[in-house]
Phi, psi and omega in degrees: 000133210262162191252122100020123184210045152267129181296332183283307209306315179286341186285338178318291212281342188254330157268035128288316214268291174001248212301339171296290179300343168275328181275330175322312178285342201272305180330291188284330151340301165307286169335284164352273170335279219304324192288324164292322177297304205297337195287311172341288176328307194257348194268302220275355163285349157299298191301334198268343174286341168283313176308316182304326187284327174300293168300337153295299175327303190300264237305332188083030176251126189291163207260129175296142166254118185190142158354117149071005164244123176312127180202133139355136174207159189265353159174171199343108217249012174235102217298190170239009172303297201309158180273128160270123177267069182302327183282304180298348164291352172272340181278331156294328191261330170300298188325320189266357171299308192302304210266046192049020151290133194233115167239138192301340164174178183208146185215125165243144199202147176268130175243128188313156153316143184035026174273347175214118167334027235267148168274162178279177191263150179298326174277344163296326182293333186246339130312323214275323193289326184286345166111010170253141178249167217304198157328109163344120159329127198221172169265140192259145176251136171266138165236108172280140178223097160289119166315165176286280204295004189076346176279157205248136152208162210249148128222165191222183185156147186295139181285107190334114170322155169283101193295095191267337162330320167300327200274305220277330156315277167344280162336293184291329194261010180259313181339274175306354180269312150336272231286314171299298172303309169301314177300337164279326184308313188306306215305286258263309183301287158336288181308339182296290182328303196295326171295317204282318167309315142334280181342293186287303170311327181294298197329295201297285192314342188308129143229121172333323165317329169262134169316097184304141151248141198296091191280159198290157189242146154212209168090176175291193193287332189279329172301308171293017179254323177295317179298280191337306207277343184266342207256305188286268198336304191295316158301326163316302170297332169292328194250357153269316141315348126331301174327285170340299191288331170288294187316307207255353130326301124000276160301344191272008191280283177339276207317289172310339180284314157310319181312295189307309179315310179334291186279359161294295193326305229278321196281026168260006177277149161309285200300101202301291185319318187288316154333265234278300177311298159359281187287346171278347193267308191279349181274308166338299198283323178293310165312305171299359177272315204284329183285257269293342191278316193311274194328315164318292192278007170306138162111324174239110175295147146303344182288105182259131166355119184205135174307108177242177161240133180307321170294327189277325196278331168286012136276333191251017145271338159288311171294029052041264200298312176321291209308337169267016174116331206256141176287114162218135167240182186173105162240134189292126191300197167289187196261124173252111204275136160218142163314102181186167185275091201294319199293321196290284187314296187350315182311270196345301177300285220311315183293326165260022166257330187278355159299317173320297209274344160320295192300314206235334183091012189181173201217117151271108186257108198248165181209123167202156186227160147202211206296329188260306184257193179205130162227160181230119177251133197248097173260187165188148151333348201284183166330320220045205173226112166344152157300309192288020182246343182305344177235352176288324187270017162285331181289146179323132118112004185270132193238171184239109162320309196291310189234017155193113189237193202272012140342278188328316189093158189101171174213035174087012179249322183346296207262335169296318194277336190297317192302344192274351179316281190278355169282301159337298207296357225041062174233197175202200190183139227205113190259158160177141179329131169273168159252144216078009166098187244024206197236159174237134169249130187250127166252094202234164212210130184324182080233063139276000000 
């Protein structure tokens, strides 16, 4: 049976198993009982028709043969065809034990329909005369009692019915207990479930980017302290990323301002070359400022969402690269309209068409859509990146020594701010072996 796996659904299911398991003792309880009355039933109207038949004999009134009356036989009348009943016969020889009757042994046994005769009862009988007949063939139980003197005497008699009334009782009051119970349980579950889904959805749904709004507490007092303590936490964290943003502000104010003197400084160098590494040392270090503050300040953009077309801006980031000179190609689709934040994507492709034309000296640049995504694929002819390297060289600051080292320039954050870019967007970005060798990079991005 699969677990629910909704809090009403397991408390349902679990004061279901309860109560199943309560009425399951109550079932055998009941059994128990019923099993004692039915031995009741057949032992002590035995014991008493036996004493009595006994106690008739001493007075010196002969034993009747009749339905449900002890008579004489001429010896054991209990075949081995017959079902032997031991526990009632121990319960019949105590019973007769109690009322001082002493006999030499009892043998009790079940007889099929019509397997053993019984005479009829006067009221059977006077049915039989009228032509309706009597009670359905049923199993008869025999009871042989060997007499102190060796004679045998019988009684017999129909087996008390199986009460089907008890299952169906039973049956009707677990029903109705499902129903009183399992319906508050439901309410009461629910009401719990419904804040905490709230809850789990604000959680999932959070973004810095967005303005926290408080949600309403509702629910019992504990639930509702968990919404308080979630309402309170979340201001927090906005406003320790408030924090965050002045502070990296701040530096990227400090940082820059020494840079610029730098690059004021530098045009009192003589030595033209020397100059000029200055200044590429110093145009770096302004890149390297600008990923690490993006990648810091990712997640709540100043940029707000705007319909662009996708096809123009991944052309005027390849005509960029034309305009310096770098082999990158690209045709341009048709015009695909999307929601998205242009710079930030803009970033992206750049950092991988410009890892490209680093590696490999070119670039191929592709763009297709259909009804849900758009990817923009950056391939190239270079070295490429192992597999087993392929997700690894998404992390900050991680570089592959072996086949790009800092000749090339960078310091490992490009393909880290591009996946956190598009992972923003709800996209993903996706590295993988071209075939025939370099690398393909897939950028694909909803749209929707």
């Amino acid at each position: 049976m699969p677990w629910p796996r909704s809090l009403a659904g397991q408390m349902a299911l679990l004061v279901a198993l309860a109560l199943f398991m309560a009425q399951a003792v109550n079932l055998a309880l009941l059994l128990r009982e019923r099993g004692a009355v039915r031995m009741a039933q057949i032992t002590r109207p035995a014991a008493f028709r036996i004493a009595d038949a006994l106690d008739q004999e001493a007075a010196g009134r002969p034993v009747v043969a009749d339905r449900g009356r002890v008579r004489l036989v001429p010896g054991n009348p209990v075949t081995p065809a017959m079902k032997p009943q031991a526990a009632v016969a121990r319960e019949l020889s105590s019973q007769l034990s109690d009322m001082g009757v002493r006999v030499a042994a009892i043998d009790v046994a079940i007889a099929a329909p019509r397997q053993y005769r019984v005479p009829l009862s006067r009221f059977e009988r006077r049915m039989a005369a009228r032509g309706d007949r009597p009670d359905r063939p049923r199993e008869t139980i025999v009871i042989a009692i060997k007499r102190i003197d060796g004679r045998w005497m019988a009684l017999a008699g129909g087996l008390p019915h199986d009460d089907l009334r008890l299952f169906w009782r039973l049956l009707a009051q677990t029903l109705i207990l499902y129903g009183v119970v399992l319906l508050p349980v439901l309410w009461v579950a629910r009401r719990i479930s419904r804040p905490l889904r709230a809850l789990a959805a604000a959680a999932r749904g959070y973004s810095p980017a967005v303005p926290p709004v408080p949600l309403v507490e509702s629910g019992p007092p504990d639930v509702r302290a968990v919404t308080t303590a979630f309402n309170a936490l979340r201001l927090r964290v906005t406003a320790m990323l408030d924090e965050k943003d002045r502070m990296l502000g701040a530096i990227g104010h400090d940082l820059r301002t020494p840079l610029a003197a730098l690059r004021v400084r530098i045009e009192s160098v003589e030595d033209e070359q020397d100059r000029a590494r200055m200044a590429d040392t110093i145009a770096e270090m302004n890149r390297t400022l600008d990923d690490i503050l993006s990648l810091a300040r990712l997640g709540r953009p100043s940029e707000p969402e705007t319909e662009v077309d996708l096809a123009a801006l991944v052309d005027a980031v390849v005509e960029d690269f034309r305009d310096l000179g770098e082999a990158v190609t690209f045709e341009e689709p048709e015009r695909l309209r999307m929601r998205l934040r242009p710079s930030l994507i803009r970033r992206a492709v750049r950092n991988l068409i410009e890892n490209a034309v680093k590696y490999a000296g070119e670039a191929e640049v592709t763009l297709a859509s259909d009804a849900r995504v758009a990817a923009i694929a950056v391939a190239d002819r270079g070295p490429g990146i192992p597999s087993d390297r392929l997700d690894q060289v998404f992390d900050p600051f991680f570089r592959l020594e072996s086949s790009r080292n800092r000749h090339t320039g960078g310091i490992g954050l490009g393909l880290a701010l591009a996946r956190a870019i598009v992972e923003e967007a709800g996209g993903a970005i996706v590295l993988a072996p071209r075939e025939g060798g370099g690398l393909l990079a897939t950028i694909t991005l909803p749209r929707m």
